[in-house]
VEXNURO-228823 format. One record per residue (C-alpha): residue in three letters; y, x, z; residue number from 1. Coordinates in steps of 0.001 Angstrom, whole numbers, always signed. Example, Ala and Ser with C-alpha at 12.3 -4.5 7.8 and 13.67 -1.06 7.14 Angstrom:
<sites>
type: ala, y: -4500, x: +12300, z: +7800, seq: 1
type: ser, y: -1060, x: +13670, z: +7140, seq: 2
</sites>
This chain:
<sites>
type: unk, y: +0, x: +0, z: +0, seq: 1
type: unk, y: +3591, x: +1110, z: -1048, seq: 2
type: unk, y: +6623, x: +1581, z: +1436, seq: 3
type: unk, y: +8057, x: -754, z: -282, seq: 4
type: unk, y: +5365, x: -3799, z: +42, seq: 5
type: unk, y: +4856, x: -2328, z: +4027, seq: 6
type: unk, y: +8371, x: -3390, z: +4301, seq: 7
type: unk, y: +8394, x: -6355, z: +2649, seq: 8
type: unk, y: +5069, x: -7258, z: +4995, seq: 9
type: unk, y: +7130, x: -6727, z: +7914, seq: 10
type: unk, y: +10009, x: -8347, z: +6761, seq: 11
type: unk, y: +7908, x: -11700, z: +6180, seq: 12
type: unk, y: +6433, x: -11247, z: +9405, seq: 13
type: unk, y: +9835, x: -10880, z: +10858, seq: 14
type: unk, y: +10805, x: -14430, z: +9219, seq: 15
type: unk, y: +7931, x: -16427, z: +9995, seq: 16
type: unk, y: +6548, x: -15933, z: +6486, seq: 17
type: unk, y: +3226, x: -14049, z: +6818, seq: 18
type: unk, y: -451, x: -16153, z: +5583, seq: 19
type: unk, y: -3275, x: -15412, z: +7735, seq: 20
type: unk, y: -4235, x: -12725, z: +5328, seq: 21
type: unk, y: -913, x: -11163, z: +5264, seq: 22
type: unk, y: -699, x: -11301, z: +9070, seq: 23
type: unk, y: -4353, x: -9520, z: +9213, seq: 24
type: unk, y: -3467, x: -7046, z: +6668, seq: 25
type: unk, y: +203, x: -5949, z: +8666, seq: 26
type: unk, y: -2262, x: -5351, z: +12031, seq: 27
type: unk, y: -4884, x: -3694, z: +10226, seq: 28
type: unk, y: -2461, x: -1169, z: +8931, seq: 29
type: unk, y: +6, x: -992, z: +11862, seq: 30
type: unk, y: -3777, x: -95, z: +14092, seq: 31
type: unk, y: -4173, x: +2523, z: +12059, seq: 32
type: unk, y: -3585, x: +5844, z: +13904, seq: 33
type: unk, y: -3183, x: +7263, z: +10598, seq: 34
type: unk, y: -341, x: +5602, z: +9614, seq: 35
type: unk, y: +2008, x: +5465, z: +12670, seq: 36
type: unk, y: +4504, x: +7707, z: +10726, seq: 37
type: unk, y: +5429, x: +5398, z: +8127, seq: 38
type: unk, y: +5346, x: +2484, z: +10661, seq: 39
type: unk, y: +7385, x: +4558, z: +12760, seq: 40
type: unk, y: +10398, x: +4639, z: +9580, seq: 41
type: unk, y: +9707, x: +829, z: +9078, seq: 42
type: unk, y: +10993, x: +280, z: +12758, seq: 43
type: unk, y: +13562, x: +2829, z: +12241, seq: 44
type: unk, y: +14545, x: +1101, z: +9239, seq: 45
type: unk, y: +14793, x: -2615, z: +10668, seq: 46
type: unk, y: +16650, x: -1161, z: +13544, seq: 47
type: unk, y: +19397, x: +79, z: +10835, seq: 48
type: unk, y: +19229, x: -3035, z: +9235, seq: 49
type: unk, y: +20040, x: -5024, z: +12574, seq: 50
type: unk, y: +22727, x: -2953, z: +13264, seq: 51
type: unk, y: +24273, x: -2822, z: +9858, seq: 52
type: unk, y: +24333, x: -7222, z: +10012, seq: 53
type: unk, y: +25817, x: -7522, z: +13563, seq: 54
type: unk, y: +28467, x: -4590, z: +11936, seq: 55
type: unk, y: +27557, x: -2125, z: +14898, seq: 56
type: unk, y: +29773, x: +598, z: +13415, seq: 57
type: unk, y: +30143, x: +2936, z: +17407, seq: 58
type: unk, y: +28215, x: +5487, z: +16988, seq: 59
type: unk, y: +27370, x: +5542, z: +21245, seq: 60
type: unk, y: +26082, x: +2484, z: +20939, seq: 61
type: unk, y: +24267, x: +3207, z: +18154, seq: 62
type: unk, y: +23095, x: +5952, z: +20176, seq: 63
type: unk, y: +21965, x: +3495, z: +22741, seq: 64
type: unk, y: +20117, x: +965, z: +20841, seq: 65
type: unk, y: +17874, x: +4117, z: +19081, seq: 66
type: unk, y: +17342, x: +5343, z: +22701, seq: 67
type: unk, y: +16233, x: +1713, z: +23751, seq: 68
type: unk, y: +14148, x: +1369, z: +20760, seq: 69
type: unk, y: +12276, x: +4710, z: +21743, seq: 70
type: unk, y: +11727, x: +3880, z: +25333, seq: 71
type: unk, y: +9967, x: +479, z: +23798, seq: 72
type: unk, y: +7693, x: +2861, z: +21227, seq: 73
type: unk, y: +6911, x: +5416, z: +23733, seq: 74
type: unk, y: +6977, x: +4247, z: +27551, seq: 75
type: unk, y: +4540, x: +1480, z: +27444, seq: 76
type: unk, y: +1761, x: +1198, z: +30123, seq: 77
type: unk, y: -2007, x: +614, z: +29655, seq: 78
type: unk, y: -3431, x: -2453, z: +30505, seq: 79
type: unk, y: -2908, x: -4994, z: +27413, seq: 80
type: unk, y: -6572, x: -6687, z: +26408, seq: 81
type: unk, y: -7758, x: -5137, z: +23448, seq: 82
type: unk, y: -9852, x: -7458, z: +20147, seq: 83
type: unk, y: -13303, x: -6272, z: +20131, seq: 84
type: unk, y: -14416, x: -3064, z: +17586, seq: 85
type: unk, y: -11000, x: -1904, z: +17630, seq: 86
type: unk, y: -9601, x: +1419, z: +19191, seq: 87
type: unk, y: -6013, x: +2007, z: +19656, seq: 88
type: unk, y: -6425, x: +5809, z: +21022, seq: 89
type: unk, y: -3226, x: +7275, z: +21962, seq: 90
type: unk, y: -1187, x: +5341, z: +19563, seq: 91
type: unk, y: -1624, x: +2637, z: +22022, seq: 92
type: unk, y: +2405, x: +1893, z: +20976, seq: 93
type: unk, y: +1139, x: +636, z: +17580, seq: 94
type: unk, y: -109, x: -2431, z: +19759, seq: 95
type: unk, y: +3738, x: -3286, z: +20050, seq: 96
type: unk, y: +4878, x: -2040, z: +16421, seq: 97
type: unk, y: +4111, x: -5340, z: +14518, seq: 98
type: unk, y: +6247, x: -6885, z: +17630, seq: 99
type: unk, y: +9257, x: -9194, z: +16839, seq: 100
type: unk, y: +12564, x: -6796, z: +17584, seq: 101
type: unk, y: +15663, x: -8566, z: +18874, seq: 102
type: unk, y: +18588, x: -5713, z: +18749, seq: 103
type: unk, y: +21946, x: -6553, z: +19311, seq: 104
type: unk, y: +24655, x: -4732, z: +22138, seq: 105
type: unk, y: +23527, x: -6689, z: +24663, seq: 106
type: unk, y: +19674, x: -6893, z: +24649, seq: 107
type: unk, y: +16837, x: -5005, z: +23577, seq: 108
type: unk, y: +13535, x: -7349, z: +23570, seq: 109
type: unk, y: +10321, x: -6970, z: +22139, seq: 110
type: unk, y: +7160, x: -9654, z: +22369, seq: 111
type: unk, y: +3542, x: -9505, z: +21576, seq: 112
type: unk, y: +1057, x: -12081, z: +21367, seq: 113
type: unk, y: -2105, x: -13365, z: +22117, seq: 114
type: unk, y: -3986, x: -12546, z: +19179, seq: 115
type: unk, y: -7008, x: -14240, z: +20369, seq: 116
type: unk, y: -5136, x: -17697, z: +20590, seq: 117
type: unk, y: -4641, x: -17235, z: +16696, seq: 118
type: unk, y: -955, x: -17590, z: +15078, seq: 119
type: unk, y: +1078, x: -20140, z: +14980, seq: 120
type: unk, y: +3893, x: -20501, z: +12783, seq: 121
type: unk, y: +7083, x: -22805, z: +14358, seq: 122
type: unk, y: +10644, x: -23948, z: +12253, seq: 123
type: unk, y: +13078, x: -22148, z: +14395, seq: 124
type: unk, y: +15123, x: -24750, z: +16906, seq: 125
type: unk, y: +18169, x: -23507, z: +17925, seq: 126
type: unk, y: +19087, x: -23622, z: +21709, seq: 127
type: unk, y: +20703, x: -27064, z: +22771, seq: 128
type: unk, y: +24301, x: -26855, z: +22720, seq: 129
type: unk, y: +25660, x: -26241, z: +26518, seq: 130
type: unk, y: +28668, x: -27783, z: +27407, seq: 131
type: unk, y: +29277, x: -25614, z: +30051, seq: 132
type: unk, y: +27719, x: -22627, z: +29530, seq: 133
type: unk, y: +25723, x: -21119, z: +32704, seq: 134
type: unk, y: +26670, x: -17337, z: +33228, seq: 135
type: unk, y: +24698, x: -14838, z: +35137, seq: 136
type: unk, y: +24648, x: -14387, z: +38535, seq: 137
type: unk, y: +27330, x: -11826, z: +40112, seq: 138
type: unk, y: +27824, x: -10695, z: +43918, seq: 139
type: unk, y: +27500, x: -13372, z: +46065, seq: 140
type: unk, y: +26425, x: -13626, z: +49538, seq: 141
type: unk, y: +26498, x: -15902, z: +53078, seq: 142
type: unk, y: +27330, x: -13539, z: +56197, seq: 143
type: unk, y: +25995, x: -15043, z: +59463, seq: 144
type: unk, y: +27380, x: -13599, z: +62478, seq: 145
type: unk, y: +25872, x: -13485, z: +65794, seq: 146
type: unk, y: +27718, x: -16487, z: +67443, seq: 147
type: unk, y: +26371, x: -18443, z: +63992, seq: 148
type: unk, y: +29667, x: -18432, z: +62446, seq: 149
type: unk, y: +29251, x: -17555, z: +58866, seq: 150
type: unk, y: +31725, x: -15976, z: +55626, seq: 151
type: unk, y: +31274, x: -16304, z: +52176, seq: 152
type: unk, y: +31296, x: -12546, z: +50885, seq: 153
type: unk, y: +32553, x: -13440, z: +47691, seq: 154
type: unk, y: +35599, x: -15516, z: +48496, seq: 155
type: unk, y: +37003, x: -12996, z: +51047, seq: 156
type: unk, y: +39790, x: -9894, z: +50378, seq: 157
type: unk, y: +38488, x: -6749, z: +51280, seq: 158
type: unk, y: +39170, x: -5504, z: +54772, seq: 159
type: unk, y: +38225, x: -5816, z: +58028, seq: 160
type: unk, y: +36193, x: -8895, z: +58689, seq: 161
type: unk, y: +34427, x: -8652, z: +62054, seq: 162
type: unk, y: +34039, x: -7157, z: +65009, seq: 163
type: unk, y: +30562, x: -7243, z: +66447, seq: 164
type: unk, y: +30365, x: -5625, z: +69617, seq: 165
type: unk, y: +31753, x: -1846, z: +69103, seq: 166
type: unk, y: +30836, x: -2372, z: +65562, seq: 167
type: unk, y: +33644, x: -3021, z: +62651, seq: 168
type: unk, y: +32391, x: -5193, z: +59723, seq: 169
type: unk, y: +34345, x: -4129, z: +56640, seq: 170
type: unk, y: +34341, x: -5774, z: +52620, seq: 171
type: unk, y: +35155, x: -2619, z: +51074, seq: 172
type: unk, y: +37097, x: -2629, z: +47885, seq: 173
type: unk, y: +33893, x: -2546, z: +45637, seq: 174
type: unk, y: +33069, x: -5759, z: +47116, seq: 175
type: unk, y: +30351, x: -4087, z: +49489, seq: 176
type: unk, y: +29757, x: -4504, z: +52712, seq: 177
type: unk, y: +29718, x: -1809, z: +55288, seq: 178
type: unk, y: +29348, x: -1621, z: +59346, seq: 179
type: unk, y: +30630, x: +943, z: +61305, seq: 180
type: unk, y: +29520, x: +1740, z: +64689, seq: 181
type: unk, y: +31585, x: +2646, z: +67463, seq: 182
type: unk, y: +31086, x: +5589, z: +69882, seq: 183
type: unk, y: +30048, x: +4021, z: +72467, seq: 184
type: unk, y: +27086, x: +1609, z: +72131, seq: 185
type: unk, y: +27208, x: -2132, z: +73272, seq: 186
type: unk, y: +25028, x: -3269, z: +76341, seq: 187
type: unk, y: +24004, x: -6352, z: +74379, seq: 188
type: unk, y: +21971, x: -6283, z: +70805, seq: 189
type: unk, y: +24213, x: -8473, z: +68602, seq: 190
type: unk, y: +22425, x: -9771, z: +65199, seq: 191
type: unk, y: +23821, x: -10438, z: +62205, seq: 192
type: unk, y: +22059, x: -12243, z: +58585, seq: 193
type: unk, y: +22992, x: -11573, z: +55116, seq: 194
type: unk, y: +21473, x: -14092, z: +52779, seq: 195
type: unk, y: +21828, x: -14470, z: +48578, seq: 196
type: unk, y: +21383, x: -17987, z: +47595, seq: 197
type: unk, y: +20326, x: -18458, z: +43636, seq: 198
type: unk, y: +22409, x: -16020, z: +41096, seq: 199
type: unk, y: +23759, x: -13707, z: +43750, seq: 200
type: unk, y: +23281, x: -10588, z: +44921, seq: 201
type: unk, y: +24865, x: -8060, z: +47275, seq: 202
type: unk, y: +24767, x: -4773, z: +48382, seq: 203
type: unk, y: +24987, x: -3933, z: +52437, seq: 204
type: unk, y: +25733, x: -507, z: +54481, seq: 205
type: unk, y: +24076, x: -845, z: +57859, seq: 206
type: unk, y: +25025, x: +1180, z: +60428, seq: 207
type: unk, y: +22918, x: +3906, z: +60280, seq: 208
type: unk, y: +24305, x: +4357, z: +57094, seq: 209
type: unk, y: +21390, x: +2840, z: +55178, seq: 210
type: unk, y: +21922, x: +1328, z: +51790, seq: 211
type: unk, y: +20416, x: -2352, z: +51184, seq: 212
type: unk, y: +20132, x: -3927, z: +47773, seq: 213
type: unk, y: +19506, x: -8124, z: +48012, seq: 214
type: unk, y: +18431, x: -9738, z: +44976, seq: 215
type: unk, y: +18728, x: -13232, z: +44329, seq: 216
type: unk, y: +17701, x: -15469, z: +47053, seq: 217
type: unk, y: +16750, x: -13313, z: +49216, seq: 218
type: unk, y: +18281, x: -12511, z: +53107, seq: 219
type: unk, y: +17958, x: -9642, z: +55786, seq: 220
type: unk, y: +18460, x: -9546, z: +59819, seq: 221
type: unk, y: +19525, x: -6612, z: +61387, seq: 222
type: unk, y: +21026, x: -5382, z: +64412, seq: 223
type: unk, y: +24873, x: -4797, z: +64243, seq: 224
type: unk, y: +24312, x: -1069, z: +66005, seq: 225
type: unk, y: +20940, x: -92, z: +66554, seq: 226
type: unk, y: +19258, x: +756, z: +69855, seq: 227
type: unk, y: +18227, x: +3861, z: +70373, seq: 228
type: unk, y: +14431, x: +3984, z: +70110, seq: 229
type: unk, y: +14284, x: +2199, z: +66606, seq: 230
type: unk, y: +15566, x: +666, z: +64196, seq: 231
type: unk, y: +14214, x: -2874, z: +63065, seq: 232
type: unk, y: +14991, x: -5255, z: +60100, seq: 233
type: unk, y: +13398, x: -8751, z: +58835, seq: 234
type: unk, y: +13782, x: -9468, z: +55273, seq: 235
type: unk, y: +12932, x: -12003, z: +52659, seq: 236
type: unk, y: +13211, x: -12041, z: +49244, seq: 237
type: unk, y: +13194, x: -8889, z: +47352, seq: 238
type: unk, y: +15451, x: -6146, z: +48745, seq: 239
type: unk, y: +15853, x: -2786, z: +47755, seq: 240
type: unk, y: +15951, x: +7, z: +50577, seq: 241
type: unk, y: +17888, x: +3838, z: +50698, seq: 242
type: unk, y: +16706, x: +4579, z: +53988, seq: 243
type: unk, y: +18803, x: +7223, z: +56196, seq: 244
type: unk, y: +16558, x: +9846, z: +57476, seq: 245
type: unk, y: +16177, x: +10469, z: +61340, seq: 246
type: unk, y: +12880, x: +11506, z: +62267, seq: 247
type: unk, y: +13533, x: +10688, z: +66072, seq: 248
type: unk, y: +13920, x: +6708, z: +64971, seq: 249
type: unk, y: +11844, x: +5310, z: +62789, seq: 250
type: unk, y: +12709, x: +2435, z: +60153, seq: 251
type: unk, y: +10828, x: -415, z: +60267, seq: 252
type: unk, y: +10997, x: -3701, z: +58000, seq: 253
type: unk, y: +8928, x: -6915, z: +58790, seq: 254
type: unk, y: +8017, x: -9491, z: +56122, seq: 255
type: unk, y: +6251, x: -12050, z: +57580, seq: 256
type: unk, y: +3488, x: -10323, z: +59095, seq: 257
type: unk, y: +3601, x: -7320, z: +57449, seq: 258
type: unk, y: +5478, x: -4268, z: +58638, seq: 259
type: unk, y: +6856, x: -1336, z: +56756, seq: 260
type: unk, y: +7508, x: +2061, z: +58723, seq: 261
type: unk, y: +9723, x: +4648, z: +56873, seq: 262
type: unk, y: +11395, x: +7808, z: +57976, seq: 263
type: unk, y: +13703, x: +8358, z: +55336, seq: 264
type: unk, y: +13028, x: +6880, z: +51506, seq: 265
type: unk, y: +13658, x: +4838, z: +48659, seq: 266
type: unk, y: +11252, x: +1585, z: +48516, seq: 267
type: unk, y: +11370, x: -2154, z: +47279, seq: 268
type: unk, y: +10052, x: -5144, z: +48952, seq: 269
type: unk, y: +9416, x: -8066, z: +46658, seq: 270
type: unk, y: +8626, x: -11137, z: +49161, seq: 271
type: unk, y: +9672, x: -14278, z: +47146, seq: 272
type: unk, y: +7192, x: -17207, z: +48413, seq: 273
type: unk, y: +6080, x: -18353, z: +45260, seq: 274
type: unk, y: +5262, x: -14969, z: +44009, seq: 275
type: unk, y: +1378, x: -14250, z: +44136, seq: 276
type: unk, y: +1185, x: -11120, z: +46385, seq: 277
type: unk, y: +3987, x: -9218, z: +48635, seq: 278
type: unk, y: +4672, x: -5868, z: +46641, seq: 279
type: unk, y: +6339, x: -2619, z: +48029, seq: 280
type: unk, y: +6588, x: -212, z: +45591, seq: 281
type: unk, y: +7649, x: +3339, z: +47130, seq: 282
type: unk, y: +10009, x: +5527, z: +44649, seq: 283
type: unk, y: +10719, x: +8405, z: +46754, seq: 284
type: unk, y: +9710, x: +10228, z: +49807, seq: 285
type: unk, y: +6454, x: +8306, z: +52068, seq: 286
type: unk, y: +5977, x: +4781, z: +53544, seq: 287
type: unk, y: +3205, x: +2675, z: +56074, seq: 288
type: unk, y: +2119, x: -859, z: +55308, seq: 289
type: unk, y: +97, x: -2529, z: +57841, seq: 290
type: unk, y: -1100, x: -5945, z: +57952, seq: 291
type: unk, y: -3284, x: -6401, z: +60980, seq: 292
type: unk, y: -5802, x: -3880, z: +61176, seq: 293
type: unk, y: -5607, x: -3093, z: +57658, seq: 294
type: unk, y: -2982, x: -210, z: +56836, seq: 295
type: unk, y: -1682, x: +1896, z: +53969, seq: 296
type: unk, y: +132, x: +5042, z: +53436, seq: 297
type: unk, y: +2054, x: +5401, z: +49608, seq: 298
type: unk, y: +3318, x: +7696, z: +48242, seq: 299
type: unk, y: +5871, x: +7889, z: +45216, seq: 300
type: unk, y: +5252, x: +5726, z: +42302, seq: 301
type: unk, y: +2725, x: +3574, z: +44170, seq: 302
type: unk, y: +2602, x: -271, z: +44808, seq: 303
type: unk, y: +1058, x: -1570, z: +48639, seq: 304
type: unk, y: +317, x: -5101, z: +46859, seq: 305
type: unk, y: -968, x: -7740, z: +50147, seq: 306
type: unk, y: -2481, x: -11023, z: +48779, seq: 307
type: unk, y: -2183, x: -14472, z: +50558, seq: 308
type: unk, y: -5730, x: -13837, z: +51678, seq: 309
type: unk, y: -4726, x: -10617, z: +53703, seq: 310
type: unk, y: -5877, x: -7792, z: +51189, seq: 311
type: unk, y: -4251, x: -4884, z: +51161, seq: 312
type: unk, y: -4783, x: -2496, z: +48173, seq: 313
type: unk, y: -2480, x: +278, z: +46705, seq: 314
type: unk, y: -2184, x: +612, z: +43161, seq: 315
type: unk, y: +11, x: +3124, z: +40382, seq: 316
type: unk, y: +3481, x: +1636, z: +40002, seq: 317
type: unk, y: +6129, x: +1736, z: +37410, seq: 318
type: unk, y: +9475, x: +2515, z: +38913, seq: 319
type: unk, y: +11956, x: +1110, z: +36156, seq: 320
type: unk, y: +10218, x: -2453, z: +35920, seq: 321
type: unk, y: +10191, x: -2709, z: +39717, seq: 322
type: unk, y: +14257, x: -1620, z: +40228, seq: 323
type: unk, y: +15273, x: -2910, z: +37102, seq: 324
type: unk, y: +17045, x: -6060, z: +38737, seq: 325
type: unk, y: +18880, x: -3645, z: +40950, seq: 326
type: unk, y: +20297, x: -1379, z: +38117, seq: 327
type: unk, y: +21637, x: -4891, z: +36119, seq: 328
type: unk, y: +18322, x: -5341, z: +34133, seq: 329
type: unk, y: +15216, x: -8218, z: +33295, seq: 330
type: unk, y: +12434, x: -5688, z: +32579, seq: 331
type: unk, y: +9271, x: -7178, z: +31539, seq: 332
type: unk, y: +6044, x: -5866, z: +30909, seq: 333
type: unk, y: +3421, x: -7726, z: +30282, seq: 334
type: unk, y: +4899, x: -10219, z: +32058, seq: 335
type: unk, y: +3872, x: -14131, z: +31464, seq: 336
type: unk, y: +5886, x: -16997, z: +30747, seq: 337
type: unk, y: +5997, x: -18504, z: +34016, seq: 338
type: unk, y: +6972, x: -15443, z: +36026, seq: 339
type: unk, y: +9646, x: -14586, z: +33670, seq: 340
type: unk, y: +11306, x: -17852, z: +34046, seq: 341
type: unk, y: +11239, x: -17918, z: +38089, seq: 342
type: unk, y: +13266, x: -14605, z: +37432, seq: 343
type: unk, y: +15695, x: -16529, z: +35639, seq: 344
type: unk, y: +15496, x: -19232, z: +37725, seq: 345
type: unk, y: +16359, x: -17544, z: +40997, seq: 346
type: unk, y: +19213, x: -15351, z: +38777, seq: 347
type: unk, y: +21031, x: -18265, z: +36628, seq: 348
type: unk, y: +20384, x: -20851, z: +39309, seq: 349
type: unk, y: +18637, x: -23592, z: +37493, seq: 350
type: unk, y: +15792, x: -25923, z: +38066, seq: 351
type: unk, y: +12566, x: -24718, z: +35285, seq: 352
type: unk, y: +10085, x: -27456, z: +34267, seq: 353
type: unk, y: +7321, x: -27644, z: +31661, seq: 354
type: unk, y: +6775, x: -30132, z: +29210, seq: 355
type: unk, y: +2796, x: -30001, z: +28039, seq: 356
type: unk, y: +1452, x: -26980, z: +28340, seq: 357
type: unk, y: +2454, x: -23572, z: +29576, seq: 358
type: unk, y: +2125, x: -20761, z: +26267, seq: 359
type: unk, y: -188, x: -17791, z: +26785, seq: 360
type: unk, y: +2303, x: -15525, z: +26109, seq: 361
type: unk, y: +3318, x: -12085, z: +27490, seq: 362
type: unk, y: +6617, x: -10286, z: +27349, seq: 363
type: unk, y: +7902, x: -6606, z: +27136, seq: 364
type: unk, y: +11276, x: -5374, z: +26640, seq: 365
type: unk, y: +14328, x: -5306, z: +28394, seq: 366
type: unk, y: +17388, x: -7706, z: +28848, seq: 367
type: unk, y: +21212, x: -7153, z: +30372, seq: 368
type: unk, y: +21112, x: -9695, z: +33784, seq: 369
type: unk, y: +24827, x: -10038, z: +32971, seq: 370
type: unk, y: +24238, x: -12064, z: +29647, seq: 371
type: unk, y: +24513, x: -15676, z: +29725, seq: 372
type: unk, y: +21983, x: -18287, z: +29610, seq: 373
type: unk, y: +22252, x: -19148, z: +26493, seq: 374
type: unk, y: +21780, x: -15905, z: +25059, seq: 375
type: unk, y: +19031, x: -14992, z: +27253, seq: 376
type: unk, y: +17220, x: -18106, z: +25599, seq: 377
type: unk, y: +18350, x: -17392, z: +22443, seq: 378
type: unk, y: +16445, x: -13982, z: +22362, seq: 379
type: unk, y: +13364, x: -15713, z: +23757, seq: 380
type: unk, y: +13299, x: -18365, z: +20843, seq: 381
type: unk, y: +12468, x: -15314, z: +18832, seq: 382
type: unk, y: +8821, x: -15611, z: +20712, seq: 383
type: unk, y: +8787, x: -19860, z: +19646, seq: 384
type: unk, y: +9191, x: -20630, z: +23328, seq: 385
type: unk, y: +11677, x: -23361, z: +22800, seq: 386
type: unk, y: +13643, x: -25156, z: +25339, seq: 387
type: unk, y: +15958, x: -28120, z: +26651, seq: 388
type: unk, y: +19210, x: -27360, z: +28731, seq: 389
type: unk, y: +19938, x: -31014, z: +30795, seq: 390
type: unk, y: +22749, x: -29362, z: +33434, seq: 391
type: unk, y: +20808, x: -27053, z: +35652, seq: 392
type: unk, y: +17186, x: -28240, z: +34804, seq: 393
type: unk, y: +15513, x: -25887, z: +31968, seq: 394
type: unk, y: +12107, x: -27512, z: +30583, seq: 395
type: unk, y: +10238, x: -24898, z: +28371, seq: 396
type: unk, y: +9011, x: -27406, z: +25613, seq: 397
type: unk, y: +5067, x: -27490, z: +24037, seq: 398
type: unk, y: +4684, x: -24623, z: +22198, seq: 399
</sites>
């Protein structure tokens, strides 16, 4: 086959287009390890062509899209089910080449399919109009106090805002907030809460000079100054950690009835209820999970995953998918329908429902968290998941 009918082939399958013959011959050829250099300039190629349309003429961002593109070809895990008699070999990437690509300044996305569940080929339906659109979420955040007083972080000027004991609650000017312990420590053990509700998120300095990271619904207790023997935190939610080190006090988080014991380190506690497992995922420096009599030691680039039935296992992790949310990111890999949409549910703040059946479809790629909705559903159209907007209730529609 000629570059020139490869590309045609690709551009069909791009458009919907492809037979069942066509679509067999593209994945025959694209599973070839033999030919990953020309599919390799097809992708390059399509990339130019995307950028040329949406008249991308700054050469950085350029720069970024081709560096996004490569971290789709070359950073993808092992793990996706393979059709029998065929062997991908270390060109596992050409799994992904025959992918639909979504490139525009905002968004880099990428989605395979379940081959097994055959193809289907779907009219494109735009999005529903939205009268108002719904933008991302942004930093937003209740502060309870400990007489049960509470502040909105996001509608107060920087500044002092409490005093807690000897400790001075401050909204600096990045719209953080900070806690600074006096010299002298307070008799009584004053708590204070920090909660997200749906499409917030905030970042806290406790006062032991710990960074915390709350995503989207998600909340954290903690002592305004800490006691001397140790310091203690409940969370819920998912909540990043930059732990101070102090090897005379220990750092401990509880999640439910798991407890986390760090010296000093970089971790991430994903707790949301109606996730299927609690995850801590450890990206620098050494952490204890126990649960019971069951406990765990990781160590960078691990996961401590604890099921609802109490099993506590430790598996290899990947670091970008886990912080992604943190650095401004959706990062998906592999990730089904359903738990990409509680992501956006928690981070745009709307109600998701089915309508029929939920598709067996998986998703890889990466989008901005500060795009609208609309966009965000715009790019996953591209997969034939198509939706309805009513207000704040999203139903993904039979596939």
């Amino acid at each position: 086959m000629s570059d020139d009918q490869l590309n045609s082939l690709f551009d069909k399958y791009l458009n919907n287009a492809c037979t069942e013959e066509e679509l067999d011959q593209l994945f025959q050829l694209l599973e070839d390890p033999g030919q990953e250099a020309r599919a390799r300039a097809m992708l390059r190629k399509q990339l130019a062509q995307n950028q040329k349309q949406k008249g991308l003429r700054d050469e950085a961002l350029k720069d970024m899209l081709d560096q996004r593109l490569k971290k789709i070809l070359y950073a993808i895990d092992d793990g996706v089910e393979e059709r029998p008699g065929r062997s991908f070999g270390r060109n596992r990437w050409l799994r992904y080449a025959a992918a639909v690509l979504v490139i525009s300044s905002a968004a880099v996305m990428f989605i395979y399919f379940d081959r097994e569940k055959g193809y289907k080929e779907t009219a494109s339906t735009p999005v529903a109009p939205i009268p108002e659109p719904i933008i991302a979420g942004g930093n937003k955040a209740i502060l309870t106090l400990a007489d049960g007083s509470t502040i909105l972080l996001d509608s107060v000027s920087e500044g002092l805002l409490a005093l807690q004991g000897n400790t001075a609650v401050t909204k600096l000017s990045n719209g953080q907030l900070s806690y600074a312990a006096g010299k002298e420590e307070s008799a009584t053990v004053l708590y204070n809460t920090m909660s997200t509700p749906r499409g917030g998120q905030y970042k806290i300095t406790l006062p032991d000079g710990t960074g915390v990271w709350l995503n989207a619904v998600s909340s954290i207790t903690y002592p305004t100054a800490f006691p001397e023997e140790e310091r203690k935190v409940s969370i819920s939610g998912e909540v990043y950690f930059e732990v101070t080190h102090n090897p005379r006090k220990p750092f401990r988080v509880e999640v439910n009835d798991m407890s986390i014991e760090v010296l000093g380190t970089h971790f991430n506690v994903n707790a949301y209820k109606d996730e299927e497992a609690i995850k801590t995922t450890l990206l620098e420096g050494s952490v204890r999970v126990t649960h019971g009599k069951e406990k765990a030691v990781i160590s960078p680039g691990k996961q401590a995953t604890l099921t609802p039935s109490g099993n506590l296992s430790v598996t290899e992790a990947n670091g970008d998918e886990v912080i992604a949310w943190k650095n401004g990111s959706f990062y998906f890999n592999r990730t089904t329908l359903p738990s990409l949409m509680r992501q956006l549910e928690r981070w745009y703040d709307v109600e998701v429902a089915y309508s029929g059946s939920i598709p067996k479809l998986k998703f890889g790629g990466e989008i901005q968290r500060n795009l609208p909705l609309a966009d965000v559903l715009e790019i996953l159209e591209k997969a034939e998941v198509h939706f309805k907007l009513e207000e704040r209730k999203l139903t993904v529609l039979p596939f």
